[in-house]
TORLUMMI-367140 format. One record per atom (N, C-alpha, C, CB): residue in three letters; z, y, x. Coordinates in steps of 0.001 Angstrom, whole numbers, padded with zeros to 6 digits, always signed. Glycine has a CB too. Layout:
# TORLUMMI-367140
alaZYX;...
END
This chain:
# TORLUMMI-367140
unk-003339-012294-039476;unk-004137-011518-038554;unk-003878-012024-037146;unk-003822-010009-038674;unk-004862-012014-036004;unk-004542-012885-034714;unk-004810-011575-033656;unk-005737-014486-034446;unk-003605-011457-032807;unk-004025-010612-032275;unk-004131-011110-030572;unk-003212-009479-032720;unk-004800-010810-029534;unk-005047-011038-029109;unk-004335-011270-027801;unk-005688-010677-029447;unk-003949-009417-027500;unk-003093-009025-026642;unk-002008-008736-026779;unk-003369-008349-026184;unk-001521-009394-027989;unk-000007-008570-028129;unk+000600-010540-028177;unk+000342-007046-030213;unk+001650-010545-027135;unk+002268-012161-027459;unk+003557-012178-027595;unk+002048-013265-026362;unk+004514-013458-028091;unk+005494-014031-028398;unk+006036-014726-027674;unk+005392-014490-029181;unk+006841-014675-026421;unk+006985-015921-026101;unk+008748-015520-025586;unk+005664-016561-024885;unk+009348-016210-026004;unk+011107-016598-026359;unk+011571-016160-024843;unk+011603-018705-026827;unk+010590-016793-023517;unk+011071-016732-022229;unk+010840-015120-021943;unk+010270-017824-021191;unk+010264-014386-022244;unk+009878-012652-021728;unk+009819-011840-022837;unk+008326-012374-020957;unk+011018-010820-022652;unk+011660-009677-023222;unk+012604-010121-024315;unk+010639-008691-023750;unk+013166-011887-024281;unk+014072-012203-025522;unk+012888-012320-026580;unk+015336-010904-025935;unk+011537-012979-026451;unk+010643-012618-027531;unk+010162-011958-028421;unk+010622-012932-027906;unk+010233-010501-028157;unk+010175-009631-028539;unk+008327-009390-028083;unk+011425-008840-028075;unk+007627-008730-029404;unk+006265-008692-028957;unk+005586-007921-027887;unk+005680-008416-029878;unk+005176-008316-026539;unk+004751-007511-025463;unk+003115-007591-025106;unk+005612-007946-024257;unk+003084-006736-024673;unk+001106-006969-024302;unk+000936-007991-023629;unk+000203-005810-023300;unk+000364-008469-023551;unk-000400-009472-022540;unk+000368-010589-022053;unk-000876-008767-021282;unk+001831-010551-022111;unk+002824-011498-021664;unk+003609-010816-020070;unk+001907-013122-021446;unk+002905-009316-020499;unk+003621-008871-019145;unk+005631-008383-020172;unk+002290-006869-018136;unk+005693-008093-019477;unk+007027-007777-019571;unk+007330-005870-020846;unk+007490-007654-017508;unk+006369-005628-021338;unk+006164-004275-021716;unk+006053-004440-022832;unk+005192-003526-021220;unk+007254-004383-023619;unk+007208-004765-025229;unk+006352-003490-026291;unk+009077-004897-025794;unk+005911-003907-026944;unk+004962-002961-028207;unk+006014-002021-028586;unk+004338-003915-029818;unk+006754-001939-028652;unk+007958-001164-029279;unk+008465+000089-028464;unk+009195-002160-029424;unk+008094-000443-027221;unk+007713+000884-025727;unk+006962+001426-026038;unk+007192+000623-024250;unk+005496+000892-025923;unk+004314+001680-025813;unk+004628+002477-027224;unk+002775+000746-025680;unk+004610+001740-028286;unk+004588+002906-029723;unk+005880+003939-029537;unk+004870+001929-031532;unk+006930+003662-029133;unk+007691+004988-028576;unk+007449+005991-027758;unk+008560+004759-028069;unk+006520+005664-026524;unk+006017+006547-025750;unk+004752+007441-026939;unk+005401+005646-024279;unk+004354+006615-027765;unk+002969+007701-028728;unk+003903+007841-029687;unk+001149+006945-029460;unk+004761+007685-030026;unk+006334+008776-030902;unk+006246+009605-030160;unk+008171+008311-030986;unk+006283+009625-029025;unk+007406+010959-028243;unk+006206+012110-027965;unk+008385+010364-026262;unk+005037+011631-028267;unk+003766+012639-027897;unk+003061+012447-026540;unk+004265+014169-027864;unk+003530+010794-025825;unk+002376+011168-024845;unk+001048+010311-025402;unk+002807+010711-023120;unk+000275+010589-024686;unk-001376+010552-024916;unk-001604+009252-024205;unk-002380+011948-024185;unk-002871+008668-024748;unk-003358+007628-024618;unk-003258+007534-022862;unk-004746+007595-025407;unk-003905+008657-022984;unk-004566+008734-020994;unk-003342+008888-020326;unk-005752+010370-020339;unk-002275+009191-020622;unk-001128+009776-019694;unk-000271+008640-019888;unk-000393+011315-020114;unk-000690+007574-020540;unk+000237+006095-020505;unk-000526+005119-019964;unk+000730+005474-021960;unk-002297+005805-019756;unk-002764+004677-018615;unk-002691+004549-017914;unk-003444+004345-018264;unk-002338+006620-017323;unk-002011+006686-015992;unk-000450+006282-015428;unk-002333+008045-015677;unk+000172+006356-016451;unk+001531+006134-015607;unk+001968+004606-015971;unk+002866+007338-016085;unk+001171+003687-016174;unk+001261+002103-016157;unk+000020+001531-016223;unk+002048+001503-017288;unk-000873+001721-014674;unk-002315+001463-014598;unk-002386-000074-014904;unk-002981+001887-013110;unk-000971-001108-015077;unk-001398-002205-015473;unk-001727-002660-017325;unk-000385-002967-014794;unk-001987-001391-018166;unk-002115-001508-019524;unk-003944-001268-019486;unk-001012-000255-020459;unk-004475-001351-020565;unk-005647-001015-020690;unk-005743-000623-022341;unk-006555-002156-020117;unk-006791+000592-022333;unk-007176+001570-023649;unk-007002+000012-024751;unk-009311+002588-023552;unk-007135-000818-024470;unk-007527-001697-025877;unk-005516-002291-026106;unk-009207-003576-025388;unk-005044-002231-025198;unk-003337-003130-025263;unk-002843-001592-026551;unk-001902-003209-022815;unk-003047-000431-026034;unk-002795+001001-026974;unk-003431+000222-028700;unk-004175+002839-026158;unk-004444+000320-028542;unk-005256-000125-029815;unk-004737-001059-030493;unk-006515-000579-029595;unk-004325-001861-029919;unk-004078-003439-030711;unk-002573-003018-031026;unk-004268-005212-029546;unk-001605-002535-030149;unk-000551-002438-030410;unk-000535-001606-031667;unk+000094-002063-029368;unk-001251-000700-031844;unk-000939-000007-032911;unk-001688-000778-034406;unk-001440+001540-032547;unk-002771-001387-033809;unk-002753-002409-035087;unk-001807-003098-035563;unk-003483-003317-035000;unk-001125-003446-034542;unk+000158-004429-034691;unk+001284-003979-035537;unk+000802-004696-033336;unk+001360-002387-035112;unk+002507-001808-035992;unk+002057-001983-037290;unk+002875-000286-035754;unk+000955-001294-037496;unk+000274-001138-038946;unk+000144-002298-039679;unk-001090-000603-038901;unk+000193-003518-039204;unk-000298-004627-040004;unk+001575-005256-040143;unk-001794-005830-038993;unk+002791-005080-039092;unk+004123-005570-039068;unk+004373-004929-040091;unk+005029-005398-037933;unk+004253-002968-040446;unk+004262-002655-041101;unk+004242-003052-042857;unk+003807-002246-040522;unk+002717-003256-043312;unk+002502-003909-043934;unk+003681-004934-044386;unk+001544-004209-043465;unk+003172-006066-043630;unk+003992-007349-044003;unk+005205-006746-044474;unk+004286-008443-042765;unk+006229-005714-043808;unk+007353-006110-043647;unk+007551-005555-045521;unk+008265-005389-042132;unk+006978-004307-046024;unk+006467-003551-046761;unk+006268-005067-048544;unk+004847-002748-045676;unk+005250-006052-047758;unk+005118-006583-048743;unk+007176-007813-049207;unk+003367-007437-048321;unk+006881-007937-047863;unk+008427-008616-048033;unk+009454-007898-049115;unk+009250-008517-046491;unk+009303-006372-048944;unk+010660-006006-049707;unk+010282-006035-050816;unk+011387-004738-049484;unk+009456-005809-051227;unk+008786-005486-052674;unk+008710-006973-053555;unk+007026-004779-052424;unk+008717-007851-052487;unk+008595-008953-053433;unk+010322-009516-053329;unk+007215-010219-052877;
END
């Protein structure tokens, strides 16, 4: 699966997967929608994300998910 906005790169966050190559790893944002805040109340309080970085990230879980899911089983 290719995602768009979510990247890899070894030099920012220890390579750990972040939106856009800013510094804001997926593993934030899906903790902040653990903890119960809302789409809108994480746009507002990091106006540099956008409704689609939310979206993809959570594709991202769902599909890491997956994989990780098929790994054990096999």
């Amino acid at each position: 699966m290719k995602f768009e906005r979510i990247t890899v790169d070894p030099n920012v966050c220890t390579g750990k997967p972040c939106i856009r190559g800013l510094r804001f790893p997926v593993s934030r944002l899906l903790g902040l929608l653990a903890s119960g805040e809302t789409k809108q109340s994480i746009l507002e309080a990091y106006p540099y994300l956008e409704a689609e970085d939310i979206d993809e990230a959570l594709r991202y879980a769902a599909w890491n998910h997956k994989r990780t899911l098929i790994w054990i089983t096999n």
